[in-house]
N, C-alpha and C positions, 0 to 999 in steps of 0.2 A: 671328218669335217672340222671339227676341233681344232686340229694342227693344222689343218689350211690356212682358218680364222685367223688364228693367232698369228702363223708368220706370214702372213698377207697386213695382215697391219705393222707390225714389226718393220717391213719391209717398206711397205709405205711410210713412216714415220720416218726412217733414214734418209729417202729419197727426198723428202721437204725440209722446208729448210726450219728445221726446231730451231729456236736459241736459245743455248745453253748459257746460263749466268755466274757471272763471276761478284761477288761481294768484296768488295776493298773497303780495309778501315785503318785507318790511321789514329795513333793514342799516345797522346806525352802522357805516362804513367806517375809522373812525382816519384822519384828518390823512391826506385819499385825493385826491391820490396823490401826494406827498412824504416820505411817511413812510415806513421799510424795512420789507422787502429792496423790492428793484427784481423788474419785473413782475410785480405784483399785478394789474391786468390780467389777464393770461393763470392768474391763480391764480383769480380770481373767474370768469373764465367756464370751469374746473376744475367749480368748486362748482355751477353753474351744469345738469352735469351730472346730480345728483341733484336738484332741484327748477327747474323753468325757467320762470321766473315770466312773466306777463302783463301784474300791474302791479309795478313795483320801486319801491320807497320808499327816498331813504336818508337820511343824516346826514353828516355831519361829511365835505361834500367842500367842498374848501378855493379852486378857481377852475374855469373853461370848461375847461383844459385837462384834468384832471381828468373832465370829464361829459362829455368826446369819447373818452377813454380807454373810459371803460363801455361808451360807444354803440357805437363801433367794433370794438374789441377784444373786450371781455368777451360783448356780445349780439349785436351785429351782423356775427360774425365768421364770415366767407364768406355771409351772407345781408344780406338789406334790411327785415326783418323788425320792428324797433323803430324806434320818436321819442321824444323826450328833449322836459321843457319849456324852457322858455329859462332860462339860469343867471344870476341876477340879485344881485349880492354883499347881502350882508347889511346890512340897512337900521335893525337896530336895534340899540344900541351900538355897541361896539366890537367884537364878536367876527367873526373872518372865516372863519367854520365856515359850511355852508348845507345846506339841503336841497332833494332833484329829485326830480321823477318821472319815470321811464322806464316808456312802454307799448307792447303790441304790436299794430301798425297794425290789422289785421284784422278786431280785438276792440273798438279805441274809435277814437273820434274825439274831440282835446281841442276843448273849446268855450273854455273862459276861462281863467285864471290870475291871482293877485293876492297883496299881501302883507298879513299882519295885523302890525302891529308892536308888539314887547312892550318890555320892559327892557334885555333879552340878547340876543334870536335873534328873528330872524323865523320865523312861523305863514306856512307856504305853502299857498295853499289852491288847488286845482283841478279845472276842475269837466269829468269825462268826458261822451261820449255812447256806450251800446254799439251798437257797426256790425252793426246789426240788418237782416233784411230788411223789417222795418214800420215801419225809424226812423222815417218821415215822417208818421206817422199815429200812433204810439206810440211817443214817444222814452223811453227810461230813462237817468235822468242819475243819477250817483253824486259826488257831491263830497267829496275827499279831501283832510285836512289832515295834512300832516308836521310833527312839531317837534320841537323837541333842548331840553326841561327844563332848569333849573338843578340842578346835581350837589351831590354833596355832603348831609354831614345838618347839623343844628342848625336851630331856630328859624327865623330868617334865611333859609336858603335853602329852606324849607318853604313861608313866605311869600310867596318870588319864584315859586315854581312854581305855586302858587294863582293868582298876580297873570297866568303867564302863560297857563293854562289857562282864567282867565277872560275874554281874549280869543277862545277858541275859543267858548266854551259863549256868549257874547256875539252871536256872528256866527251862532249855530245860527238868532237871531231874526230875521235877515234870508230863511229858507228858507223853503220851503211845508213843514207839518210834516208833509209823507207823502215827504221827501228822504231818499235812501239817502245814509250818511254813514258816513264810515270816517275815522278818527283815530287817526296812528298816530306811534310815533318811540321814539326813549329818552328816558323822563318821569323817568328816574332815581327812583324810590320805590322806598323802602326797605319800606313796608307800605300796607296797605288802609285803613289809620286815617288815611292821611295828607291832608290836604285837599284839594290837589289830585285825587288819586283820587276820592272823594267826590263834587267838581264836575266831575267826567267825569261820573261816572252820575247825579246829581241826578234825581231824576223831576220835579220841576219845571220844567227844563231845555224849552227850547223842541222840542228832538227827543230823545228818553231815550237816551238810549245803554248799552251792555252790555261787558260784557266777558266773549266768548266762552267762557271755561274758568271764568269765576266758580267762583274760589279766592280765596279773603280769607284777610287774614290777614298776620301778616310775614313777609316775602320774606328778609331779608337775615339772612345766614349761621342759616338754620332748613335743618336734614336733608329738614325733611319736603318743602321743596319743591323737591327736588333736581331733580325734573322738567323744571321749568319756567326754571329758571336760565337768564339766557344771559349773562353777565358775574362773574369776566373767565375767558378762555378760556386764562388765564395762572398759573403762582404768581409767575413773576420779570417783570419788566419786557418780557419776550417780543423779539422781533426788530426789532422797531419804537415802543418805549416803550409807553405805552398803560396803565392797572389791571395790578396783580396780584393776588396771594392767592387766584388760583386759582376756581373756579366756585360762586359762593354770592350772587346776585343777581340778582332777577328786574330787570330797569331797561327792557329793551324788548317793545314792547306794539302791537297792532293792537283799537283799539278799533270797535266796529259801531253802528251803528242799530237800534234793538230791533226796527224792522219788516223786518231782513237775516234776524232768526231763520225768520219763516215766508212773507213775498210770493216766490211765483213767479218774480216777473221777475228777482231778485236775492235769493238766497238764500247762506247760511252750511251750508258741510257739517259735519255733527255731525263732533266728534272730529277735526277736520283740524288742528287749530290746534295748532302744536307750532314748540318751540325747536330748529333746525336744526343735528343734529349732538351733541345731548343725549340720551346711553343712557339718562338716569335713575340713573346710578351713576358720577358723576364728581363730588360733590361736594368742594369748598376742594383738586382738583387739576387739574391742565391737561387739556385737554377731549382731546389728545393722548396722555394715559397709555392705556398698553398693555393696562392692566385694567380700562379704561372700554369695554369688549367689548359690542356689541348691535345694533341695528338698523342704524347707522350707521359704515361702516368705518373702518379705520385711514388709510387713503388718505385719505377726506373731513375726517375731524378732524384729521389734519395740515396739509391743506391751511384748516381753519379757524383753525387756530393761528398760521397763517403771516399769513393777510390781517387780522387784527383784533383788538381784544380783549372784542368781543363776539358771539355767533351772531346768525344771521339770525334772524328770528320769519315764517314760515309759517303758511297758513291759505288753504283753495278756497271759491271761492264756485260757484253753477250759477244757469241759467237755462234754462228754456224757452220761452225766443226762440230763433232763425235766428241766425247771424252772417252778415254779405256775404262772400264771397270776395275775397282779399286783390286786393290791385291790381296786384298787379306779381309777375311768375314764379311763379307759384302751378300748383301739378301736382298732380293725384291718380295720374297714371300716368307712369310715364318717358318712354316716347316723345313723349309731345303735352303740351305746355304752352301755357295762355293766358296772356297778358299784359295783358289790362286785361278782370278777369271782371265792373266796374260799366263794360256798356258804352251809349253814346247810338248814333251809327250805325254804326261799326266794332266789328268784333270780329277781336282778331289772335291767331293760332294759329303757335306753332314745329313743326316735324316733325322728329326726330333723326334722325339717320344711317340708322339701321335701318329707318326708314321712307320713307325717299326716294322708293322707287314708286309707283304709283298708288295709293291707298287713297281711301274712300271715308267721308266724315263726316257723319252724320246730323243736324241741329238737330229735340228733340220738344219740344213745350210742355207745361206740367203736367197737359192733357189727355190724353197720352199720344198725341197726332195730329203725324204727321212735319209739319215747316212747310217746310225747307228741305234740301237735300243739295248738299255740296259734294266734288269729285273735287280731289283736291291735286298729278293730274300732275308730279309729282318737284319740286314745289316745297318751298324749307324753310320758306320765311315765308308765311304766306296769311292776306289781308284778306279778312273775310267780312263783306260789306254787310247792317246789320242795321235798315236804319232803315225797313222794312215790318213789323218784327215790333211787336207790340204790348207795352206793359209788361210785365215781367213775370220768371218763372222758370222757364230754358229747359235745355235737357239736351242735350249733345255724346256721341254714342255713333260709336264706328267698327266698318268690318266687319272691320278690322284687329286691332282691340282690344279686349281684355277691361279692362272699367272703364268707370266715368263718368264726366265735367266737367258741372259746371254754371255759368250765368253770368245775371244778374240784366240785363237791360233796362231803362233807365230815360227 
């Protein structure tokens, strides 16, 4: 009765429609990781604590050494859980600022990578797949460009950011126009008038684009949009150079797909989209004042004052699709962990300590019919020959244990 329970609800839970979340964050990191104090590293995966993102978008990281630092340290620290795309120096101008993507295995699988080249910085464009369990009959792809604007106001550099934003809106024309697209980085605008913003949202644009909080209007040192500010996190030059004058600039941004606002597969949660670390009441002072009190601790905004001089920008996406089960040490219960849950003919199982003796492990298919039973006679590692089972999506239940494992057959 046990094993009914379980994959009767198992079963039921598939069949409705769960949404699964995706976490997006975006981070100009400041001249990362040369630029002070030392271990920033272990300060961002700090931060890390209060939003833990799935895809990470950054800016201004200065070489490899730098996107090993992230990988290792800041997300991958004591897990195996994220990949990074390849760090490739900057290919237009002179500047040797870049931007990466880091995402969480589980969730995607990268398909490609390339560069758009502007005047100043390269447009990185990258194209995901979500690790669905019907990727191969229904794959959902999102392509994601990062970029780091021309800064600064006057004429001039209004111009260059139009010029380089018109690479991105350019490249929309190479997509099929039902592509989920996300565009994100510090576009450094100062307001909504400005051109470049403009051609981000163009509806004539080969894929429209939105911008989730649609707020117009001038950003730069206006009270009213104290909300949304995420630069600088500073009033003085901060510990590491970087802006000051404290919080009065909207400049980073996660732009969407207008078809993110309502398709299923990839969806925008209302109201998620928010400047990390921004009470709404720290305007033109450091995002670390004592009096900036609210959702967001004293703890976090110090430590965001420390790594940057500008906040993250956060925002969830959901879907109801399936994710695969990660590939490597993935556990829903302490004692028994699989290690490769997309399996062809093996399937390997750890047993801890606590379970060393005999126990007993059930394999049911989603028909809720036992296929297979395995006795783990005090062994810790057990190969379970799986290449009679039929594709598919199978469920690990023990008489030992309360919980589930599942694992995909392919």
């Amino acid at each position: 009765m046990k094993f009914i329970i379980y994959v009767a609800v198992a079963i039921f839970s598939l069949s409705s429609f769960a949404q699964e979340t995706v976490n997006v964050m975006f981070y100009n990191l400041l001249n990362f990781p040369d630029a002070a104090p030392g271990g920033r590293s272990e300060i961002l995966r700090n931060i890390f604590t209060e939003f833990k993102p799935d895809l990470f978008l950054v800016c201004e990281l200065q070489n490899e050494r730098g996107a090993d630092e992230i990988l290792n340290i800041s997300l991958n620290y004591n897990t195996n859980n994220y990949s990074r795309t390849d760090f490739v120096a900057n290919q237009s101008g002179s500047n040797s600022l870049q931007q990466l993507l880091y995402y969480r295995n589980e969730k995607f699988l990268l398909e490609s990578s390339e560069i758009l080249l502007t005047p100043l910085r390269d447009i990185n464009k990258y194209v995901l797949k979500l690790n669905t369990l019907d990727q191969a009959s229904d794959p959902i792809l999102i392509y994601i460009y990062v970029a780091h604007l021309k800064s600064s106001q006057g004429s001039s550099n209004e111009d260059l950011r139009l010029e380089m934003v018109n690479e991105f809106t350019d490249d929309l024309e190479n997509l099929d126009s039902n592509s989920f697209v996300l565009f994100a980085g510090d576009f450094n605008l100062y307001s909504s008038e400005e051109p470049a913003y403009q051609e981000i949202l163009d509806a004539s644009n080969a894929i429209v684009m939105v911008d989730p909080i649609n707020t117009p209007g001038t950003w730069h040192n206006n009270e009213n949009f104290q909300d949304i500010h995420t630069q600088s996190t500073r009033l003085g030059s901060g510990p590491n150079g970087g802006a000051s004058g404290g919080l009065d600039d909207r400049f980073d941004f996660i732009t969407i797909s207008e078809n993110i606002i309502t398709n299923q597969n990839i969806k925008y949660v209302p109201e998620s989209y928010k400047a990390l670390g921004n009470n709404a009441n720290c305007f033109n002072l450091n995002i670390s004042d004592e009096t900036c009190t609210g959702e967001y601790s004293q703890t976090l905004r110090n430590q965001l004052y420390s790594m940057s001089d500008h906040l993250p920008v956060i925002m969830k996406l959901e879907t109801t699709k399936e994710f695969v089960l990660n590939n490597q040490d993935f556990s829903f219960v302490e004692d028994l962990k699989i290690y490769n849950t997309l399996v062809s003919d093996n399937l390997t199982l750890v047993i801890q300590n606590s379970l060393q003796n005999r126990a007993s492990i059930h394999i049911f298919n989603m028909l809720g019919q036992k296929v297979k039973t395995i006795i783990t006679n005090n062994n810790n590692t057990i190969q379970i020959d799986t290449s009679d089972l039929e594709s598919g999506l199978y469920f690990l239940i023990s008489d030992e244990l309360n919980g589930i494992q599942k694992f995909l057959k392919i």
